[in-house]
C-alpha positions as CSV (number, residue, x, y, z in Angstrom):
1,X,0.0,0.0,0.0
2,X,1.6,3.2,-1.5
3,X,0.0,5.6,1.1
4,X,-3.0,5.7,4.2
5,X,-5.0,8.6,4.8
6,X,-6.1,9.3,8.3
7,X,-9.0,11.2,9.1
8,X,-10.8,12.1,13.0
9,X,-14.2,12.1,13.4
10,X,-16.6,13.7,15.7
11,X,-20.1,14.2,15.0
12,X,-19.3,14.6,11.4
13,X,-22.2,13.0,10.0
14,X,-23.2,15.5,7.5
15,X,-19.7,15.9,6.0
16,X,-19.0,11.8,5.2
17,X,-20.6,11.3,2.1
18,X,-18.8,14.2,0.5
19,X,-15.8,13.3,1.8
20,X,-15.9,9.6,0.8
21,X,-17.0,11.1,-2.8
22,X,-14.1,13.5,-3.0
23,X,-12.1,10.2,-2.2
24,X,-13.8,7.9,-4.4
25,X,-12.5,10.2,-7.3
26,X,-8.9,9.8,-6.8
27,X,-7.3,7.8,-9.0
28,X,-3.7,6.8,-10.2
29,X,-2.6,5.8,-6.7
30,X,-3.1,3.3,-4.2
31,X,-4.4,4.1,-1.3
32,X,-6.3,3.3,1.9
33,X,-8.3,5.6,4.2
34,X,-8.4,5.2,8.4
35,X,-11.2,7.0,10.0
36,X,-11.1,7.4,13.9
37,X,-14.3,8.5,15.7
38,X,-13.7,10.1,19.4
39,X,-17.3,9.3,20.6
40,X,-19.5,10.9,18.0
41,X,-23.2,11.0,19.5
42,X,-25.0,11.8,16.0
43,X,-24.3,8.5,14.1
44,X,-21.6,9.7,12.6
45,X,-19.4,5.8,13.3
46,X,-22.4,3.9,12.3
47,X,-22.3,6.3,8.8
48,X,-18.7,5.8,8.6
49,X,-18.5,1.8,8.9
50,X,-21.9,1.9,6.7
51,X,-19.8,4.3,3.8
52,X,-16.5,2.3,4.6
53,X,-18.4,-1.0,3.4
54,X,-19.3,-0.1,0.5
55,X,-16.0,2.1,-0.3
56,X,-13.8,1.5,-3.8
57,X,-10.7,1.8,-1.7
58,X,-9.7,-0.3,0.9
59,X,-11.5,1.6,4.6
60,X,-11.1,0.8,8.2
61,X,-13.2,2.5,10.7
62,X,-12.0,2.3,14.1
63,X,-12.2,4.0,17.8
64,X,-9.8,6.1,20.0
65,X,-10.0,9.0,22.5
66,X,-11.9,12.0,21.8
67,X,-8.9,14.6,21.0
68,X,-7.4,15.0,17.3
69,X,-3.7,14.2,18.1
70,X,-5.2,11.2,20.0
71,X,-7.5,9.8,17.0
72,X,-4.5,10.4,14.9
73,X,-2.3,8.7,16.6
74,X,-4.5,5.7,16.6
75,X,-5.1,5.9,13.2
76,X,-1.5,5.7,12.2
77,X,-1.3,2.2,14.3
78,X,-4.1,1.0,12.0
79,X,-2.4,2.5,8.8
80,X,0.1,0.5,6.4
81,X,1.5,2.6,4.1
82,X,4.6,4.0,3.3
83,X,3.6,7.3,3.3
84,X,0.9,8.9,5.5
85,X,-1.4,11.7,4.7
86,X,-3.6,13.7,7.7
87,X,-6.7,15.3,6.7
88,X,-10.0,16.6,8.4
89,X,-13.4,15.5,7.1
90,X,-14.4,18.1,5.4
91,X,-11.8,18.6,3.6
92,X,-12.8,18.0,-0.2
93,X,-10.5,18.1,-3.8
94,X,-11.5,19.3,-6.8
95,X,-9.2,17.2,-9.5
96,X,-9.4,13.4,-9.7
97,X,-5.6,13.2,-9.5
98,X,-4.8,15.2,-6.4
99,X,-3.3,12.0,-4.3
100,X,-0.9,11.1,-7.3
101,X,0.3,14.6,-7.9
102,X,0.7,15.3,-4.7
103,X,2.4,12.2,-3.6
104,X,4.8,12.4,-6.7
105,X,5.6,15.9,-5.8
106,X,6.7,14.6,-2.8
107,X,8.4,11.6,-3.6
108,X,10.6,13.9,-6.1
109,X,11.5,16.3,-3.9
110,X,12.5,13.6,-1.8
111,X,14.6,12.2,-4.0
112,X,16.4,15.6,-5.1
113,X,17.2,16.1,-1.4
114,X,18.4,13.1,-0.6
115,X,16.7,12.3,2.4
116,X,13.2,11.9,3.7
117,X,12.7,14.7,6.0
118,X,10.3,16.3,4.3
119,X,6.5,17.1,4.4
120,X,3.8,18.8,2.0
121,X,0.9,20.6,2.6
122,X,-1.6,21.6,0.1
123,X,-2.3,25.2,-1.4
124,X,-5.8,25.9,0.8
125,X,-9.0,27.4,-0.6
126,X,-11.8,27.9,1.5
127,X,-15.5,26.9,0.7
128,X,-17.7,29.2,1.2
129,X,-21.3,29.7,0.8
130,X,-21.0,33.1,-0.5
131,X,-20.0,33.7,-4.1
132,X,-19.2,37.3,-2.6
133,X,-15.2,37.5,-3.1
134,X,-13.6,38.1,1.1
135,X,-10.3,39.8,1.3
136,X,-10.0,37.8,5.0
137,X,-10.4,34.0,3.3
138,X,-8.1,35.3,0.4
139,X,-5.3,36.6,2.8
140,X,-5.6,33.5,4.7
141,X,-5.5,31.6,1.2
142,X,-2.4,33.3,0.7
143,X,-0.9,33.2,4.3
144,X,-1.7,29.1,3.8
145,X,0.8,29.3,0.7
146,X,4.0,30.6,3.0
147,X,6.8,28.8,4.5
148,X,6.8,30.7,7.7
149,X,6.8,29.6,11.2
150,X,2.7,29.8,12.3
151,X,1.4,29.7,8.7
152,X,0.9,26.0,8.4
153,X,-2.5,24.0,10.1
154,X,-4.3,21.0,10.2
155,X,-6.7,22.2,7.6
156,X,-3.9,22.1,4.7
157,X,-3.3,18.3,4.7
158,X,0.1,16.9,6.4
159,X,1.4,14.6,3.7
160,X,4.9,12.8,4.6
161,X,6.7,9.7,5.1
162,X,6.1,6.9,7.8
163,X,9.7,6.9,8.4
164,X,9.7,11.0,9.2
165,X,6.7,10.6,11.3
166,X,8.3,8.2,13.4
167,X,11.1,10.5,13.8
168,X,9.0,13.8,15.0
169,X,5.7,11.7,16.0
170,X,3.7,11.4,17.3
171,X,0.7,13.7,17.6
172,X,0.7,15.8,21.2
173,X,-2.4,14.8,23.1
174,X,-1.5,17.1,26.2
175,X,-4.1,20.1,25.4
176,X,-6.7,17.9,23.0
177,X,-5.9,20.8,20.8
178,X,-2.9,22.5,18.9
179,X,-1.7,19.1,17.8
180,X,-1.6,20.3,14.5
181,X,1.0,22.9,15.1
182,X,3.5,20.9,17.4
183,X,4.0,18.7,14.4
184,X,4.2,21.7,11.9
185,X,6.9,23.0,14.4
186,X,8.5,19.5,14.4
187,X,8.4,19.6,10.6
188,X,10.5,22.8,10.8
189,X,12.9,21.5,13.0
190,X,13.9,18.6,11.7
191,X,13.5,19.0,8.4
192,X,11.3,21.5,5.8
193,X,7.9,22.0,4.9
194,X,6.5,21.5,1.1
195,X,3.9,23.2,-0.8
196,X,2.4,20.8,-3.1
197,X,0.8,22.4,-5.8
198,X,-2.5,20.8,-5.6
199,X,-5.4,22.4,-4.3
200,X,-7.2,21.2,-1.2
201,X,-10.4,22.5,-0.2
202,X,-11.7,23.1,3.3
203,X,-15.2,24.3,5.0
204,X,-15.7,27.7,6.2
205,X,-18.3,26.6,8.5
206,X,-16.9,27.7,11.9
207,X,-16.0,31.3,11.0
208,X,-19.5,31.4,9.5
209,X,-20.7,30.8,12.8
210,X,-18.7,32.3,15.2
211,X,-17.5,34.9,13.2
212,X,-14.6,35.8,11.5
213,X,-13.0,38.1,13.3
214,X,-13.9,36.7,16.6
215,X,-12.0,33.6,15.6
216,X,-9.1,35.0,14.4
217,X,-9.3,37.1,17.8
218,X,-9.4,34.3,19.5
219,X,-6.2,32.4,17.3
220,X,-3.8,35.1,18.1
221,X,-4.8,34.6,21.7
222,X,-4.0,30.7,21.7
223,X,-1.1,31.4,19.2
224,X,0.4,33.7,22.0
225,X,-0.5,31.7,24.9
226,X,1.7,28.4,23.1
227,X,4.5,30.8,21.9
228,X,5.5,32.4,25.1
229,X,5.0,29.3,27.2
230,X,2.1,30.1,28.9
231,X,0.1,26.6,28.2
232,X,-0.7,26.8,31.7
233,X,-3.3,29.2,30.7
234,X,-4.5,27.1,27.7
235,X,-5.3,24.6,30.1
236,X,-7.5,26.4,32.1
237,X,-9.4,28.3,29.8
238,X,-12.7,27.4,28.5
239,X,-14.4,26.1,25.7
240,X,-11.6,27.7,23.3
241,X,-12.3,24.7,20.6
242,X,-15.8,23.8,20.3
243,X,-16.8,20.3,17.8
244,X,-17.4,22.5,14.3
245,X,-20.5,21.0,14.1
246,X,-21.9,22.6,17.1
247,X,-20.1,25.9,17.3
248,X,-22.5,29.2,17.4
249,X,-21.7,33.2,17.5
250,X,-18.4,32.7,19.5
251,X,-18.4,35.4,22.6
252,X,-14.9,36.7,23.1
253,X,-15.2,38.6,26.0
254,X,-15.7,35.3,28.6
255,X,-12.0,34.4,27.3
256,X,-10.5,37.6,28.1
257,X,-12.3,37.6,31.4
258,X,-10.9,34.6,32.2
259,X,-7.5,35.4,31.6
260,X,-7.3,38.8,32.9
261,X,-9.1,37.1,36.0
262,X,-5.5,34.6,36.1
263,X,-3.6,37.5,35.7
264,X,-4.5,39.2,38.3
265,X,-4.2,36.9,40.5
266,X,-0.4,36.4,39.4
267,X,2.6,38.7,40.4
268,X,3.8,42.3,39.5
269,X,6.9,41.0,37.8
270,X,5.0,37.9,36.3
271,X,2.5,40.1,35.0
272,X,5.0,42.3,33.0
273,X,7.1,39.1,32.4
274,X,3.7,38.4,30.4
275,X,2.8,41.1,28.6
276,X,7.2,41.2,27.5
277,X,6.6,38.3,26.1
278,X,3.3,39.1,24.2
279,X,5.1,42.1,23.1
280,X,7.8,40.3,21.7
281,X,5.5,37.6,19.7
282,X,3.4,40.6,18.2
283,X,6.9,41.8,16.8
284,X,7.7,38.6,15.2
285,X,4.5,38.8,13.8
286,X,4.3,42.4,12.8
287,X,5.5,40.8,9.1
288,X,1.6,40.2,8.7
289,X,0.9,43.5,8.6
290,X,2.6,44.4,5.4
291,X,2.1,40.7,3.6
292,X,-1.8,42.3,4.3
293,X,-1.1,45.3,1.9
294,X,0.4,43.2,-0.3
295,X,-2.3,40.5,-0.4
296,X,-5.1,43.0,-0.4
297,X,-3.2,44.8,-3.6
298,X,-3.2,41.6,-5.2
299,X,-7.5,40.9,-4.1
300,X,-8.1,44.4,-6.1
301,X,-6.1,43.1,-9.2
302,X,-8.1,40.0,-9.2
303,X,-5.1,37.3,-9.0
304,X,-5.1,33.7,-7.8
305,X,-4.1,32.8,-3.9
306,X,-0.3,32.9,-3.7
307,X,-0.1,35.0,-6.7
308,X,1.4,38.9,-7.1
309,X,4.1,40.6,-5.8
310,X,5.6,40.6,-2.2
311,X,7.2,44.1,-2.0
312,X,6.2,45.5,0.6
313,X,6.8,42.2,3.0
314,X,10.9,42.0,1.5
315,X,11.0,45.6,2.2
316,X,9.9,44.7,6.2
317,X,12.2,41.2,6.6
318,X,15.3,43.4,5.2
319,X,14.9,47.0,6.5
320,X,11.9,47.4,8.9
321,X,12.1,44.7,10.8
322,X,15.4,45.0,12.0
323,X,14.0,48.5,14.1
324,X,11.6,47.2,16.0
325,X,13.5,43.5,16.7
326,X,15.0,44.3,20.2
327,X,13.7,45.3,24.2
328,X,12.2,48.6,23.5
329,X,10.0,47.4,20.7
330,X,9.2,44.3,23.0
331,X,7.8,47.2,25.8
332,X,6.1,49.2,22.9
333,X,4.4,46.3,21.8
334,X,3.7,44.8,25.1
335,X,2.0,47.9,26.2
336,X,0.1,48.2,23.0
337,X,-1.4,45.0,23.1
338,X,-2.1,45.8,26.9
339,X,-3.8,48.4,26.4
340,X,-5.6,46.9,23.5
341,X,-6.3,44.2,25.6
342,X,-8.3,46.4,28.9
343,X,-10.3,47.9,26.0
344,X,-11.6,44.9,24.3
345,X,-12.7,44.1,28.4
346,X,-14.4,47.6,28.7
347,X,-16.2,47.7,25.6
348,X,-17.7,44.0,26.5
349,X,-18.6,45.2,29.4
350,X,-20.6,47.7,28.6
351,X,-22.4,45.8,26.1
């Protein structure tokens, strides 16, 4: 068996006859899929195992923990192939031969290196039920196409070797969430991420639900809390993942409640020791900023994801960045974000 894909369940039942569809298409390549449910309460095993029977490619259905890194993990005990590919279940393609291409992309890039430690993830497009063009999907289209530290999720499709997985793997389990990025950091370290030019597509379901922005509010916040070390606080906080299926309007002021409750509670020094470190991730990520003006410059023109010039963002890595890289722009931005932050908690609360 050339490769396995892996895919967790959870109350996914409405998204498993498109996925084994967009499956069923694939063709020039061997492969077999692995689905792990974590306790789905709506049918969606019983609509798996029912699918699986009745599949043209070899299908196991099988059991694990609820948690993604845990269902994945389990799934790659069940798998046989040589290569392993990670996807979620609603993730769909749109050509027939987007396995094989993507598989041979790999295998050649494998083979120019000269060693296996290597992964691809797919060039991302969003589905949306609005034919209305979004400048927020299309910069995070285009975000999805870079090889920098942060831009690379679950949602692209981990494709890879057994034998590098067993190097970095296997999926962390500790937070039941973020598994996706440990491995994208693991990637990075001990080897180099691929984008394979095949496009995968993905649901835009939660951010229709909870809203855009108050997602990506609430990303940066977990993106910050798991840079700076302060998983602590990821522990304890809330509700930050909800199953897609059952998310609703997602209510951001709770979170910061919570956390500005934990802070509080903390010392002087850890306090500023926090917001230091907040200040210095916003500065590493101050690069999005001017990739934004360059992405929304190539929206207006009307060019593909990924496409378009990147002047302004080689400008910032060569000059700009280099001015606010250091202690004082740490403060700056530390107190910025502060400051942002105590505003965002008065404004909720005087809704």
């Amino acid at each position: 068996m050339t490769l396995s894909v892996v895919i967790p369940i959870l109350n996914e039942v409405d998204q498993l006859s498109q996925l084994f569809a967009t499956l069923a298409d694939q063709t020039g390549i061997a492969f077999e899929v692995i689905l792990i449910d974590g306790g789905s309460t709506d049918g969606s095993l019983e609509r798996a195992e029912e699918l699986a029977g009745r599949a043209s490619f070899p299908c196991r259905v099988g059991s694990g923990q609820r948690g993604r890194g845990r269902q994945l993990n389990e799934g790659v005990k069940l798998s046989v192939g040589e290569s392993l590919l990670f996807l979620h279940a609603d993730s769909q393609f749109v050509d027939g031969m987007a396995l094989a291409n993507a598989l041979n992309y790999l295998n050649k890039a494998i083979l120019s290196a000269g060693h296996s430690r290597i992964a691809g993830h797919f060039s991302l497009r969003f589905q949306r039920e609005s034919s209305k063009p979004s400048l927020g999907f299309y910069f995070l289209e285009c975000k999805a196409r870079l090889d920098r530290p942060g831009c690379i999720h679950g949602d692209q499709g981990y494709l890879l070797r057994r034998s590098f997985f067993d190097q970095i793997g296997p999926f962390d389990v500790v937070l039941g969430f973020l598994e996706d990025n440990r491995l994208a950091q693991a990637v990075r370290q001990a080897g180099c991420w691929l984008l394979l030019p095949v496009i995968l597509q993905t649901s835009s379901r939660r951010f229709a639900r909870e809203g855009f922005r108050q997602r990506q509010v609430l990303n940066a916040l977990i993106m910050n809390l798991e840079a700076i070390g302060r998983t602590d606080l990821l522990r304890l906080l809330p509700g930050i993942f909800r199953q897609k299926s059952r998310t609703q309007e997602l209510q951001s002021l709770p979170f910061f409640q919570n956390l500005d409750g934990r802070l509080s509670r903390q010392s002087q020094t850890e306090r500023q020791l926090f917001w230091y470190r907040t200040g210095r991730y916003l500065v590493a990520n101050a690069w999005q900023l001017a990739f934004w003006w360059d992405v929304r410059r190539a929206f207006l023109r009307g060019l593909e994801p990924g496409a378009g010039r990147r002047s302004l963002l080689n400008v910032f890595d060569r000059c700009l960045f280099r001015l606010i890289d250091h202690s004082v722009g740490y403060w700056f931005a530390g107190l910025f974000i502060r400051g942002w932050f105590r505003r965002q908690l008065a404004a909720g609360c005087r809704r």
